[in-house]
C-alpha positions as CSV (number, residue, x, y, z in Angstrom):
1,X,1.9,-21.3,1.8
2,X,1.1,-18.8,4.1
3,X,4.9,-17.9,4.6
4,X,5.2,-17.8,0.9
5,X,1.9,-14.7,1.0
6,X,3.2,-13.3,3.8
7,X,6.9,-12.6,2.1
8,X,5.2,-11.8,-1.3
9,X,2.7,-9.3,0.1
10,X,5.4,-7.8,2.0
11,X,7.7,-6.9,-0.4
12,X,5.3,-5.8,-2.9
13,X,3.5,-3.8,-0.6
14,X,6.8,-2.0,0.8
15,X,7.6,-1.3,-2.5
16,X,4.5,0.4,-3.5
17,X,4.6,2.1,-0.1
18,X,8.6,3.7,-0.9
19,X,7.2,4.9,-4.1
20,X,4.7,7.6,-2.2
21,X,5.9,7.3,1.2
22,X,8.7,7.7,3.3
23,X,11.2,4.4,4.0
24,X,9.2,3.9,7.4
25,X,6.2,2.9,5.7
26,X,7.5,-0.8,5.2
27,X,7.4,-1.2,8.9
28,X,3.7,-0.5,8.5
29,X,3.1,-3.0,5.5
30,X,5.0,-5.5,7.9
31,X,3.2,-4.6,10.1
32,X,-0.1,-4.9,8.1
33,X,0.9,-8.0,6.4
34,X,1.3,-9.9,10.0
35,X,-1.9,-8.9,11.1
36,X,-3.5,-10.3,7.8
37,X,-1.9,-13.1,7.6
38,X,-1.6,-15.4,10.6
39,X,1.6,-17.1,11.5
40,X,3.4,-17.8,14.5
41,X,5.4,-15.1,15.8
42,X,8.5,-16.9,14.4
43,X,7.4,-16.9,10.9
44,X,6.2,-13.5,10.8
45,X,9.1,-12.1,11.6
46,X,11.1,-14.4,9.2
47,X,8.8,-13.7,6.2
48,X,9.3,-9.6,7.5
49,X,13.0,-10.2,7.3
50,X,13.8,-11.8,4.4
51,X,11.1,-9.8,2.1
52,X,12.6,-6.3,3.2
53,X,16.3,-8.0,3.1
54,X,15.7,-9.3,-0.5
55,X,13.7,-6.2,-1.7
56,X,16.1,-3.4,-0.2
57,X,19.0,-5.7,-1.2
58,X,18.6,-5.9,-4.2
59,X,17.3,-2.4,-5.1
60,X,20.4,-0.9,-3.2
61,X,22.3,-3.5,-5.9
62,X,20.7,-2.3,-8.6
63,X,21.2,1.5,-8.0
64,X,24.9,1.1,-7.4
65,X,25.6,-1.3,-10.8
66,X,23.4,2.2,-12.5
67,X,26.2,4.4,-11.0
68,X,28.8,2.3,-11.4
69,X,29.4,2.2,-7.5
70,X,30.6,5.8,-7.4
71,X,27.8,7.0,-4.6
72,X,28.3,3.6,-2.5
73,X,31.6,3.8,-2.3
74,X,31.9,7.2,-1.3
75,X,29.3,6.6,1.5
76,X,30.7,3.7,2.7
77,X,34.0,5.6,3.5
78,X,31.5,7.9,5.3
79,X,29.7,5.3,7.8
80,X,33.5,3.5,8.2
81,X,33.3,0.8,5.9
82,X,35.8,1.5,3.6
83,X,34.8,1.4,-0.1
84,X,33.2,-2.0,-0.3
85,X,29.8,-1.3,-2.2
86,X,28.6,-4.7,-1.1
87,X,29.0,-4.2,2.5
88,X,26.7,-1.3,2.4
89,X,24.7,-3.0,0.4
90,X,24.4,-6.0,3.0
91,X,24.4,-3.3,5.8
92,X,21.1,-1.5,4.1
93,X,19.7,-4.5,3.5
94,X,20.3,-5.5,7.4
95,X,18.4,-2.4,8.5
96,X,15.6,-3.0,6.2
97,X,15.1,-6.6,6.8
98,X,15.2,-5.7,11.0
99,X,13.2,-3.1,10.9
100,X,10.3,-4.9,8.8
101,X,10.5,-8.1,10.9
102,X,10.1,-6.5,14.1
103,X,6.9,-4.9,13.0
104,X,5.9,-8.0,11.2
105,X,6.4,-9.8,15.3
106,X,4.6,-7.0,16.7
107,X,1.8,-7.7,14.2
108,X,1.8,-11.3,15.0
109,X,1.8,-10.8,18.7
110,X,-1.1,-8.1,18.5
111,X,-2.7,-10.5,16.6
112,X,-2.1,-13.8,18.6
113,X,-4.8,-14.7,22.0
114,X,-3.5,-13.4,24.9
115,X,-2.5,-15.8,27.4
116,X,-2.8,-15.6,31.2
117,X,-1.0,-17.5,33.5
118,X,-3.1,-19.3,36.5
119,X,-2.0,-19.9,39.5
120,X,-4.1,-22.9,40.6
C-alpha cells in the first residue's frame, strides 16, 4: 500500500510541480515523497522510477499524437535517433524516471537509521 502512495503521490505531485516549476522540481517531489513515505531504499526508488516513467511517458505521448509527431521526429534526427517518435518518447521517459528514483533513494537513505559497523 505504501508503494501504491508513494507512486501516486509522486506523479501527482511532479505534475503539479512542472506546471509552476522548472522539470527539476520532480527530483524534489521524489525526493519529498521518499522522505514521507517510508520504504526500503529499493522501493523508493522503484515507486520514483516508474511514477516519473509513466507520467513523463505518457505526456511526451500525448504531445506528439497533438502534433502529429512532426516536433518528435524532427528532434530525434537531432539527438541521433532517427525519426522514431517512440524512441524519444521512451528515451524522455528514461531520464525522467532516473532522475526521480535517484532522489526518491536519496530520500530513503536520508531517511533510513544510520548504521555503524563494530568492530568487537
Amino acid at each position: 500500500m505504501k508503494f501504491l502512495t508513494a507512486l501516486l503521490l509522486t506523479a501527482l505531485l511532479s505534475f503539479v510541480g512542472g506546471l509552476y516549476a522548472p522539470w527539476w522540481s520532480l527530483a524534489l517531489m521524489s525526493f519529498l515523497v521518499a522522505v514521507l513515505v517510508a520504504q526500503r531504499p529499493g522501493k523508493a526508488f522503484l515507486a520514483g522510477f516508474l511514477a516519473l516513467f509513466l507520467l513523463w511517458g505518457c505526456v511526451a505521448l500525448w504531445l506528439d499524437v497533438r502534433n502529429k509527431g512532426l516536433l518528435s521526429a524532427r528532434i530525434g534526427e537531432l539527438l541521433g535517433l532517427g525519426s522514431s517518435s517512440i524512441l524519444l518518447i521512451l528515451v524522455t521517459a528514461l531520464i525522467g524516471g532516473l532522475v526521480a528514483g535517484f532522489a526518491a533513494l536519496t530520500g530513503s537513505y536520508l531517511r533510513s537509521p544510520k548504521r555503524t559497523t563494530s568492530f568487537r
